[in-house]
C-alpha positions in Angstrom: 0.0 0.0 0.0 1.5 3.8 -1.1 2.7 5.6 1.6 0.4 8.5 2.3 2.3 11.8 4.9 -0.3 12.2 7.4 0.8 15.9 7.1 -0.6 15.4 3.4 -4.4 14.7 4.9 -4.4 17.1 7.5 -3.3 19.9 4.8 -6.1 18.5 2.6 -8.5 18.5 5.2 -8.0 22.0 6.4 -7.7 23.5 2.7 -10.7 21.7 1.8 -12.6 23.4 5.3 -10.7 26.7 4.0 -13.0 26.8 0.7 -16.2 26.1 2.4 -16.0 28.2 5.0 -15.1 31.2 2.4 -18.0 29.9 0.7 -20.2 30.9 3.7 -18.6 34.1 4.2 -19.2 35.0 0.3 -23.0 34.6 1.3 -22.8 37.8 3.4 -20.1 40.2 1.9 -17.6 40.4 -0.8 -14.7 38.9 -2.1 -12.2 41.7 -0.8 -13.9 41.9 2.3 -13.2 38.1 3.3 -10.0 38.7 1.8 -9.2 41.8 4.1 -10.7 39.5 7.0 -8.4 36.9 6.6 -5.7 39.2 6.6 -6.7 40.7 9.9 -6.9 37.7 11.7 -4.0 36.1 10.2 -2.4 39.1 12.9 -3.3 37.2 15.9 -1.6 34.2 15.0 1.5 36.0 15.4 1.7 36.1 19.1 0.7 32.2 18.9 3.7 31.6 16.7 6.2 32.9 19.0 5.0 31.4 21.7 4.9 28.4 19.9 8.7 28.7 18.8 9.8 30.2 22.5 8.7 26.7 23.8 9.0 24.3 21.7 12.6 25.8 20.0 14.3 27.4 22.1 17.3 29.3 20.3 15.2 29.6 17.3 16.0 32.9 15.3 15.3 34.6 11.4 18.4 34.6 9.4 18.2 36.9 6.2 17.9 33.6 3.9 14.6 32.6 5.6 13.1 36.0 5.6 14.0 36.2 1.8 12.5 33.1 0.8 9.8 33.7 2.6 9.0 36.9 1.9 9.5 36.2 -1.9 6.5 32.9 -1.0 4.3 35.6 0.6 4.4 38.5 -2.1 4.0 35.5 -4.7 0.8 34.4 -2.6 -0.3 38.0 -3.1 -0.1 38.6 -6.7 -1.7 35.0 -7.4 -4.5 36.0 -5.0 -4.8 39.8 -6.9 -4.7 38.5 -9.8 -7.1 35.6 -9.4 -9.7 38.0 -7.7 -9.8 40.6 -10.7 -9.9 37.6 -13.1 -12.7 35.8 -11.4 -14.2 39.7 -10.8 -14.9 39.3 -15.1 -15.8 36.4 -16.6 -16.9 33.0 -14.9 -15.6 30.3 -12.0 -15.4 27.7 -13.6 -13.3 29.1 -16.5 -11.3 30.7 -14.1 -10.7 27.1 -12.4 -10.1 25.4 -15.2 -7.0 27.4 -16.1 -5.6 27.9 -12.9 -5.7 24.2 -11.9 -2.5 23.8 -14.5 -0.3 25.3 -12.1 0.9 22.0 -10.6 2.0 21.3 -13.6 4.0 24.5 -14.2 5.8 23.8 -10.7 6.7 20.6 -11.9 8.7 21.8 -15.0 9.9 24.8 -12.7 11.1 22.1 -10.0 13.4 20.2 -12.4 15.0 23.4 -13.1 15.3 24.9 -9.7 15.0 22.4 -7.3 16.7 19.6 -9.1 13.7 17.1 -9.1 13.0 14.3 -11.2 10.2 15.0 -14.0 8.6 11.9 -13.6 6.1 10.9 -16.3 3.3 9.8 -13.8 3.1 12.4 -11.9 2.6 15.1 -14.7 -0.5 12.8 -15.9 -1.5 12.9 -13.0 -1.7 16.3 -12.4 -3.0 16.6 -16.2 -6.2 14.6 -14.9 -6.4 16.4 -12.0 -7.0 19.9 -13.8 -9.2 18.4 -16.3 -11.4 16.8 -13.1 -11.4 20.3 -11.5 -12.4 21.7 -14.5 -15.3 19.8 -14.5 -16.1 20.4 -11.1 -15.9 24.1 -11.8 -18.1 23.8 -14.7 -20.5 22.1 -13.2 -21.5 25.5 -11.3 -23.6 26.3 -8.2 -27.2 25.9 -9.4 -27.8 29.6 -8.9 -28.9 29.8 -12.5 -31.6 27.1 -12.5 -32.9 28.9 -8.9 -32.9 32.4 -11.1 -35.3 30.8 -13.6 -37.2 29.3 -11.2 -37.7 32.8 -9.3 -38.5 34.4 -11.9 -41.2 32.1 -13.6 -42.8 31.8 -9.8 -42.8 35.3 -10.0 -44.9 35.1 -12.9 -47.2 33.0 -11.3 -47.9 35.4 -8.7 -48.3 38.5 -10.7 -50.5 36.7 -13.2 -52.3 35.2 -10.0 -52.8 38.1 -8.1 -51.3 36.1 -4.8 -49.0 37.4 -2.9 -44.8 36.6 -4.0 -43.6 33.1 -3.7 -40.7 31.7 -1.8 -37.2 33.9 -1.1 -35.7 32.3 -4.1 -37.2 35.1 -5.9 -34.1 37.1 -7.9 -36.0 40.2 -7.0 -37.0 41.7 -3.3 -40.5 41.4 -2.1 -40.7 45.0 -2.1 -39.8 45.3 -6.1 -42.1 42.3 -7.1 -44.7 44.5 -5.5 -44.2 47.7 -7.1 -44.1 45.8 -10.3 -47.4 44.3 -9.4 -49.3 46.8 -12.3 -46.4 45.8 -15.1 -47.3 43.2 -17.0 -45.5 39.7 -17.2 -44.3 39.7 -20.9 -42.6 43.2 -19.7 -41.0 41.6 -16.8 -39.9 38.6 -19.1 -38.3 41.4 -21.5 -36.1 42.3 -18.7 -35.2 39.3 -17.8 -34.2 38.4 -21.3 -32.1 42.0 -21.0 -30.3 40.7 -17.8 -29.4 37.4 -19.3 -28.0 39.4 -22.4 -25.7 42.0 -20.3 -24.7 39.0 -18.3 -23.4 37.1 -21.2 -21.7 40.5 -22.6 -19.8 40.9 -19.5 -18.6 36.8 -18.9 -16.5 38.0 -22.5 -12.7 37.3 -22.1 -10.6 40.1 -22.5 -7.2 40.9 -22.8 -6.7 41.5 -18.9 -8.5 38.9 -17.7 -6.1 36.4 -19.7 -3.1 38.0 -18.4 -4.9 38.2 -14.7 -5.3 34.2 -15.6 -1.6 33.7 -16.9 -0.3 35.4 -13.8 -2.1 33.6 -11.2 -1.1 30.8 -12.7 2.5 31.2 -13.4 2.8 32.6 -10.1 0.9 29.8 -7.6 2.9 26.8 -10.0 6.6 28.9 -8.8 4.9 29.5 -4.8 6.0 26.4 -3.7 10.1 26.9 -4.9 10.2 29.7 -2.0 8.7 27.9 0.5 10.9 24.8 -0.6 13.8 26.8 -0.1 12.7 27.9 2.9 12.2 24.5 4.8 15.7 23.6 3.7 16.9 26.2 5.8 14.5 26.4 8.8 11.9 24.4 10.1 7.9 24.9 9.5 7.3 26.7 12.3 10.0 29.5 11.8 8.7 29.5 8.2 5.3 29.6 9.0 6.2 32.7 11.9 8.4 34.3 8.9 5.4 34.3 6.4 3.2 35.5 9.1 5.3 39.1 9.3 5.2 39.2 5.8 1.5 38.4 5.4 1.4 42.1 7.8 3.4 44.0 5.2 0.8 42.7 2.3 -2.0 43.4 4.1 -1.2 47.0 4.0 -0.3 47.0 0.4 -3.8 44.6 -0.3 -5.6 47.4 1.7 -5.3 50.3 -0.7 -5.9 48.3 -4.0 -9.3 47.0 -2.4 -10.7 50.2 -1.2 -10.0 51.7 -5.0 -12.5 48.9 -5.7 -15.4 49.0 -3.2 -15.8 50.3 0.3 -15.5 47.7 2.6 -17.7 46.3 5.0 -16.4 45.3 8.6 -19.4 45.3 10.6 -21.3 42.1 8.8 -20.5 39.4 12.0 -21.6 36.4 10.6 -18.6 37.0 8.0 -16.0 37.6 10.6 -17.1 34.1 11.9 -16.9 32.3 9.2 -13.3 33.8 7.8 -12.1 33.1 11.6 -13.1 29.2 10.7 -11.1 29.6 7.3 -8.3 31.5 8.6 -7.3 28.8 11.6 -7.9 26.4 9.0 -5.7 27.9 6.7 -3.0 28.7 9.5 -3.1 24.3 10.6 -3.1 23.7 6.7 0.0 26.0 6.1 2.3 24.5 8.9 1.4 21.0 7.8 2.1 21.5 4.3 5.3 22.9 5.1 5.9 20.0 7.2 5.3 17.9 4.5 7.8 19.9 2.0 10.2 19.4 4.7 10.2 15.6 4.1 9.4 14.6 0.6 9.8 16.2 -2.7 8.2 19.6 -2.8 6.2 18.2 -7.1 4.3 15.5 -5.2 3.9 17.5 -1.9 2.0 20.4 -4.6 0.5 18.2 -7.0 -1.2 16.0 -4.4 -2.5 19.0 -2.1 -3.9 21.0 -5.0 -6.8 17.9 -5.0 -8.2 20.1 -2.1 -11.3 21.6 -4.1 -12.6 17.8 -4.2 -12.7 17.9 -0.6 -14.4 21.2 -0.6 -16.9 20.1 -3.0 -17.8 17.0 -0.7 -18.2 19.6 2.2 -20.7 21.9 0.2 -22.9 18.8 -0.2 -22.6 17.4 2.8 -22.6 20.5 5.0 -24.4 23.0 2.5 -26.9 20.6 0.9 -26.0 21.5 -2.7 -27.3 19.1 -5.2 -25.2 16.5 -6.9 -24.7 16.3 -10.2 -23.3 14.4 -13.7 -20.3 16.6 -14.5 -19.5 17.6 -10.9 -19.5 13.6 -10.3 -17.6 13.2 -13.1 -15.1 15.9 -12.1 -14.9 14.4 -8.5 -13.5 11.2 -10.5 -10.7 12.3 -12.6 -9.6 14.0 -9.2 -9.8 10.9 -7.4 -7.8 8.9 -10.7 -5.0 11.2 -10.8 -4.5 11.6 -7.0 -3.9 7.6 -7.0 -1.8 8.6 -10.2 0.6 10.9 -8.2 0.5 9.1 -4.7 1.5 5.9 -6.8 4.8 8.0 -7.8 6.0 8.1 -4.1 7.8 5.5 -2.7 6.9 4.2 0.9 9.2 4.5 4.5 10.9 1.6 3.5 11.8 2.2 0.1 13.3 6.1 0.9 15.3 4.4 3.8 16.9 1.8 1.1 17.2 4.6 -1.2 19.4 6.5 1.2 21.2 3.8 2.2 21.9 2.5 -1.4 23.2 6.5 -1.6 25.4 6.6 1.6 27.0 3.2 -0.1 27.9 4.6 -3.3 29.3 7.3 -1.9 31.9 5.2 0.5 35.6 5.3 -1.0 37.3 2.1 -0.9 41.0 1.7 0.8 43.7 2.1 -0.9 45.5 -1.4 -1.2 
């Protein structure tokens, strides 16, 4: 049986908790503000850290090579995460998904340059039908259009009925279905129809929006080099502390660029609740994944974690209740295939302990006679 780093599940686990739980904060303000939210409480785990490292490593300290490396993984986080926002801010998720999910891949190829790896054919299939199963997932969308069309045409109903509005899945507030109550239906139909048309002008690719999509990207698939780096100089926990300051400095750089784009709401609560769940999920998931880089090779430790929107997709339907269907299914098994693709590349405990010892052996000079 394949050897599977219980760091590996825990950093799926949490990532996978991560999505959902911004998922729920989505419901009750905007993408920048859970953003900015995450930011903020990504503060108090500052204090934790160094408790954490007073304790548990005593001696520890931040040499100029770990705060480079880790600086260079936090500012990369924060360009893919500007320019994934702007790009999923124009045209739809699932196309945004679909191209992002390549950037194991790129990390693979950057990896054999950088790091030294071995570009094993395996795992870059696997990866190849992991994108194409997130794809799917992606695609397979939310249901939010099917509960549109079946507001409006309830709406209908009522108007033509003279009954009072139907259900809250209505598109439109009780208050506006009532002052439309004189209009008649065919007019509220040719709005509709209008809605449906802007909507399909503005989900148009442009220029930006590919170069928003190249740049997320390129820039999550070269993340993991930095943080590679980093754990062969220090260990998770300084790492983790290190990116912490850093994620300080972004914060007030993300700041700035957000409130040129909408003024931001800090007072929803139910938002700060749910990006306090993602946050200490992402802050378990970051020190395990390091953890993991720390002991295998950093292709398999990023091909194998990006499989973390399958997890998040088995939440929403567990947990959220979303419905179920053929292409998300479908999605959910290329994911599954090209995770036992890539965990098939990595040898077990026993096989890396003859691999080293095989390597210690070669490299013993014989007497001279």
């Amino acid at each position: 049986m394949p050897y599977i780093d219980p760091n590996i599940l825990i950093t799926l686990f949490c990532w996978g908790l991560w999505g959902i739980s911004d998922k729920k904060a989505l419901s009750y303000v905007g993408q920048e503000d859970v953003i900015l939210r995450l930011y903020v409480i990504s503060f108090f785990f500052i204090p934790i850290a160094y408790f954490a490292l007073n304790h548990l490593q005593p001696g520890w300290g931040l040499s100029p090579e770990v705060m480079l490396w880790s600086g260079l993984a936090s500012a990369s986080y924060m360009i893919a995460m500007l320019a994934y926002m702007s790009a999923m801010s124009t045209t739809e998720a699932s196309y945004v998904l679909g191209i992002t999910a390549a950037y194991p891949l790129i990390f693979q190829i950057v990896a054999t340059i950088f790091l030294g790896e071995e570009l094993l054919p395996q795992r870059m299939l696997g990866a190849v039908i992991i994108a194409f199963g997130l794809f799917f997932i992606g695609g397979s969308g939310d249901g939010s259009e099917e509960k549109a069309k079946e507001g409006i045409s309830s709406a209908k109903e009522d108007l033509r009925s003279s009954r009072p509005p139907g259900p809250p899945t209505s598109p439109m507030p009780v208050s506006l279905v009532d002052a439309r109550a004189g209009e008649s239906s065919d007019s509220i139909a040719a709005d509709s129809d209008n809605t449906v048309t802007s909507q399909k002008a503005k989900s148009s690719i442009s220029k930006k929006t590919i170069i928003c999509l190249l740049i997320a990207t390129f820039t999550w698939g070269v993340y993991g080099i930095f943080d590679k780096k980093a754990v062969g100089i220090a260990t998770p926990l300084v790492i983790y502390f290190a990116k912490t300051l850093w994620d300080v400095c972004s914060f007030f750089i993300v700041w700035p660029i957000m409130l040129r784009r909408k003024k931001i709401d800090w007072t929803t609560k139910p938002a700060w609740g749910f990006a306090a769940i993602s946050e200490f999920a992402l802050a378990i998931g970051a020190f395990t994944y390091l953890s993991a880089l720390a002991r295998t090779t950093a292709s398999y430790v990023i091909t194998i974690t990006g499989c973390y929107p399958l997890l998040m997709y088995l939440f929403a339907l567990l947990l959220l209740k979303e419905k179920f269907n053929k292409m998300r299914f479908l999605g959910i098994i290329l994911v599954v295939i090209g995770g036992i693709v890539v965990q098939l590349t990595e040898p077990g405990p026993k096989e890396q302990e003859m691999k080293k010892q095989s390597h210690s052996t070669m490299q013993v000079s014989f007497p001279q006679s």
